[in-house]
N, C-alpha and C positions, 0 to 999 in steps of 0.2 A: 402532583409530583412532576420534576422535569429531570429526567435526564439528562446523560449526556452526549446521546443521541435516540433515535426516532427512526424505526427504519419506514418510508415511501411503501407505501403501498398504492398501486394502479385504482382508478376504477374498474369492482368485483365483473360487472359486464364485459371489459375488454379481458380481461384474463380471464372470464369464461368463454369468448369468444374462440380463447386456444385451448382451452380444455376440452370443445363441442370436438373439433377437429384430431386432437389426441382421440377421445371415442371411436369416432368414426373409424380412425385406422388403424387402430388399436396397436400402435407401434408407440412402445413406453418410453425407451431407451435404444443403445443401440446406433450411435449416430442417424438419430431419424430425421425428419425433414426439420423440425423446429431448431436443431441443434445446426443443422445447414443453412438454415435462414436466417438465424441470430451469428452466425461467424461470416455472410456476408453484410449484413447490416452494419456491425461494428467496424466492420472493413471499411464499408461505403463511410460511419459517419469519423470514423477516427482517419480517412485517408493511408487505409495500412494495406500492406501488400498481402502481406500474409497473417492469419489471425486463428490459433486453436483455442474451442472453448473447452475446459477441462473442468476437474468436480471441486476445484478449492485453488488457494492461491497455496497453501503448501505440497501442496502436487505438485502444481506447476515447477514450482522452487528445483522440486528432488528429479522431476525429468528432465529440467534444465542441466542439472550439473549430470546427470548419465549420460543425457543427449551429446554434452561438450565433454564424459571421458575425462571429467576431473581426478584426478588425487591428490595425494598430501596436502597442501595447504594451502586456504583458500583465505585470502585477507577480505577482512567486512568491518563491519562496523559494532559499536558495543550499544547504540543508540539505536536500537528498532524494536521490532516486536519480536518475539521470542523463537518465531517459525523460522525466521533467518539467521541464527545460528543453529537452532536445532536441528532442523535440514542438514548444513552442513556436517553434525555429527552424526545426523542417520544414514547419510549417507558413504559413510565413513571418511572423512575428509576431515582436516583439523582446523577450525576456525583460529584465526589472529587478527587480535582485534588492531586498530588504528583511532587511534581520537579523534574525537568530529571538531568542526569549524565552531566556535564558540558564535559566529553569527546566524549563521547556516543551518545548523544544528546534523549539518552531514558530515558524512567521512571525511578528513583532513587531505587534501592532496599533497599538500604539501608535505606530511607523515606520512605516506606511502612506502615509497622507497627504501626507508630505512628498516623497515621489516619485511621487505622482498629476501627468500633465500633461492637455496637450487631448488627444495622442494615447494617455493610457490607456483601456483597452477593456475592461479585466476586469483579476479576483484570479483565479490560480491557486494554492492552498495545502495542504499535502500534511499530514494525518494524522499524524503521523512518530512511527513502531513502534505504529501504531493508536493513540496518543494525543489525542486532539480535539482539536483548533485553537477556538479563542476566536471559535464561530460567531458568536455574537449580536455582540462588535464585528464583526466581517468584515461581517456582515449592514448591519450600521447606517451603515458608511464606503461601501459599494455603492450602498445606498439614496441616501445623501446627493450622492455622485457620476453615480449614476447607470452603474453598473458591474455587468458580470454576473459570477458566482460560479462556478469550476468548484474541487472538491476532488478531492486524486487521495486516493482513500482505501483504495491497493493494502494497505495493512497492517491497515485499521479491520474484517474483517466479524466482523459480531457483536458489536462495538462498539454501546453505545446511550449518547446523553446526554438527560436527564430525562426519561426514560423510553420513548424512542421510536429507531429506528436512525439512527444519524449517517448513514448514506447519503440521508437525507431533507434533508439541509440544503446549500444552495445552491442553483443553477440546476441543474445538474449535477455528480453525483458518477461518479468510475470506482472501478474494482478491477480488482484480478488474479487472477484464480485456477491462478496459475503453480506447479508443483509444489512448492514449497518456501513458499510459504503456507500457513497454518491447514486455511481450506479453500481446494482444488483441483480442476482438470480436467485435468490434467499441465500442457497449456497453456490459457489462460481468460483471461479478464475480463467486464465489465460495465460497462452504462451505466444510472444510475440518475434520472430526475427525475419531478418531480410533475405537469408539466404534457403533460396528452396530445400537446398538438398537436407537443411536442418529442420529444416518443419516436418520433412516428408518423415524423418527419423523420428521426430518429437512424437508423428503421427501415428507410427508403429507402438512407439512407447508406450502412450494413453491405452491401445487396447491391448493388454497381452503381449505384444509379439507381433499383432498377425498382419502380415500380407496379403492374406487371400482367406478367405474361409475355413482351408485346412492345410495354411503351410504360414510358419513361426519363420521369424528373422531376428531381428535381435530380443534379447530377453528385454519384458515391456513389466507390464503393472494395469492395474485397473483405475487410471486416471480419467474414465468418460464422466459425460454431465447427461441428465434423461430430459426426455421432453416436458415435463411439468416443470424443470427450472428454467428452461429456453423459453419456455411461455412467459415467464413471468421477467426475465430479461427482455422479451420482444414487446413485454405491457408495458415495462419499465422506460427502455428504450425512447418513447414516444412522448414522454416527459420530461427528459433530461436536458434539452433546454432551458424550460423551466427550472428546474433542480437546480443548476449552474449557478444562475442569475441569482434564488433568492438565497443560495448560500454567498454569495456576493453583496446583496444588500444587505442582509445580515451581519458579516463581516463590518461592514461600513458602520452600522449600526452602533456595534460595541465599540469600533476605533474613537467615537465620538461620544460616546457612553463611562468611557474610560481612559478617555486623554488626559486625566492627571492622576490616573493610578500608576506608579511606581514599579511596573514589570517590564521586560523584556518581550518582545517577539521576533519572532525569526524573519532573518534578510533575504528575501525572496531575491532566487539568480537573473543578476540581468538578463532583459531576452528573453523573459519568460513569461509566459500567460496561466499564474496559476488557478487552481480550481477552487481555492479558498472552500477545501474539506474538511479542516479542524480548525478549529480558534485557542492554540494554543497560549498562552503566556508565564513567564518563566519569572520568580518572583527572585528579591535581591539573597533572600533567606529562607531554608525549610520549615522554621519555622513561623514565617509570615504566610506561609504554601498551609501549612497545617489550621493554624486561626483561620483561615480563608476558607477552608473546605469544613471546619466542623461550624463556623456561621451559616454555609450554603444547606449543608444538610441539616439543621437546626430547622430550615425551612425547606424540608423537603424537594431540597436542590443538590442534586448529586455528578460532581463535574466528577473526571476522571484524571488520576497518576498516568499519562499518556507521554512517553514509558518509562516505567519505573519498574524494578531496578534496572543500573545498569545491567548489558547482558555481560556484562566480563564478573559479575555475581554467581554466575550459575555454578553451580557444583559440577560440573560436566566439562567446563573451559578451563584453558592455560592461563596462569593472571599474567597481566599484562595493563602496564602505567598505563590508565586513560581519564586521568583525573577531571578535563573537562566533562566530558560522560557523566561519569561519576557524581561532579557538582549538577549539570544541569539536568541530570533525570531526576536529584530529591527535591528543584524547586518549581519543573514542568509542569502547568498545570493546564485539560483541555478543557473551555469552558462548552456549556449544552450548545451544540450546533446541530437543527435538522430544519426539514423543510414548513412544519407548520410550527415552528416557532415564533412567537408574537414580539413585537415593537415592545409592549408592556414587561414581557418578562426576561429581556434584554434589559431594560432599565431597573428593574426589579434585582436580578444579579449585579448589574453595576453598581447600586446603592448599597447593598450588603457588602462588597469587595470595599469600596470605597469607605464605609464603616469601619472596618478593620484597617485600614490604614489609618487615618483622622483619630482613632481611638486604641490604638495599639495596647495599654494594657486592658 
């Protein structure tokens, strides 16, 4: 059976090597020393100034918009994973969507503007498969609005655009370092910004409240991360080079695998060093998406709707025309990307794709 991903897992030695140490100091949680040592490593190998590791990438998300004092209406996108609007409504805040880049497969800049009101408060814009978003207009429609910037950039780490890490751009950026990420901490995320005095707030937020042992400052939440996931981030860690690379060779792999199959993939932003985290491809029609996935599981090959539906579907959102959205999340489709994936069962799913096309009825 092949999925449509495979989470990495360390050699069991070195992440016992951090579990011997949890023992010892029998400190679980708690901002303990591993939680300190995997927020300056990420620092060191992503070049970031400032770096919180928190218990999920939808945490991150929801003390980002507390941290930045959001309300009313926060513009995002209808093309991501479900946390990024959902957030937006838990955190009471009304999501409006904007239609992505029919290249890009991001939020439209170009569409911004025209659904900016009084009560817009911020851009929420998501990465999508680590791809960049068109920081600098984002940047410049903020500016002019007067708007704060959060990116949910669950798919971007190790992503850089001209030459520096995309997590640098915006007010705030999150991630996830959820098992099925590049990198991980089985469960994880991250709060990324430039501005100390934000972190330091962010930093309150994660535990509670608290400033001190027995004195609260702003109202927070229980967004920490314990030392058995900091271990397995700091086992992780020490792989991700590699990790990079053969999601890279792989990628190349299916480009050549499948250079006359008749789908779309998305136009990577100039400038930009992606992490080639998904192997998306977007077919002309859903129902050549559909033949495609019930040949793959036929054989025990199970790619993924990466994302489907759109989110302007949800029973919870304001509808709102995003018809590209719309089209291209029912023909999106992620093929199996992980790190022990084989040369053989890359050509193996090409053959079967490429069946279905040659043989369409």
């Amino acid at each position: 059976m092949i999925n449509v991903t495979k989470p990495f897992l360390p050699p069991i030695e070195e992440y016992n090597h951090y579990l011997q140490g949890i023992w010892e100091r029998n400190w679980l949680t708690n901002n303990g020393p591993l939680v300190n040592d995997l927020e300056i490593k990420l620092k060191e190998y992503l070049k970031l100034k400032h770096l919180l590791f928190v218990g999920n990438g939808t945490i991150a998300l929801q003390i980002a918009i507390k941290a930045l004092n959001l309300k009313g209406e926060i513009i995002t996108t209808p093309f991501s994973y479900v946390a990024t609007t959902s957030t937006i409504v838990w955190e009471g805040c009304s999501p409006v969507f904007v239609d992505i880049d029919p290249k890009s497969f991001n939020i439209d800049p170009t569409k911004i503007e025209e659904r900016i009101t009084d009560k817009t408060t911020a851009i929420l814009a998501t990465h999508v498969y680590g791809n960049p978003c068109d920081v600098e207009a984002i940047e410049k429609i903020a500016n002019k609005h007067n708007l704060k910037v959060i990116y949910d950039a669950a798919h971007a780490f190790g992503v850089q655009y001209k030459g520096k890490s995309i997590f640098e751009y915006g007010d705030i950026s999150t991630s996830s370092f959820h098992a099925t990420k590049i990198f991980h901490s089985t469960e994880g995320g991250a709060l990324i910004a430039n501005d100390p005095e934000l972190i330091k707030t962010m930093s309150y937020l994660r535990n509670f409240g608290h400033v001190s042992s027995d004195a609260f400052g702003p109202v927070g939440i229980n967004g920490k991360n314990s030392e058995f996931h900091a271990a397995m981030g700091l086992a992780v860690l020490k792989h991700i080079d590699t990790l990079l690379h053969l999601r890279k060779v792989q990628a190349t792999a299916y480009n050549k695998a499948l250079a006359t199959l008749d789908v779309q993939r998305p136009e990577i932003l100039a400038g930009a060093e992606w992490n080639y985290s998904y192997y998306p491809i977007v077919f002309n029609t859903e129902e050549q998406l559909l033949k495609s996935i019930s040949i793959l599981n036929e054989h025990w090959i199970y790619p993924r709707r990466y994302f489907y539906p759109s989110l302007s579907s949800l029973s919870y959102v304001d509808t709102y025309e995003v018809p590209i959205s719309e089209s291209i999340s029912k023909r999106a489709l992620c093929l199996p990307m992980f790190h022990s994936l084989k040369q053989e069962d890359i050509d193996f799913i090409a053959r079967l794709l490429l069946r279905v096309q040659n043989n369409p009825e």
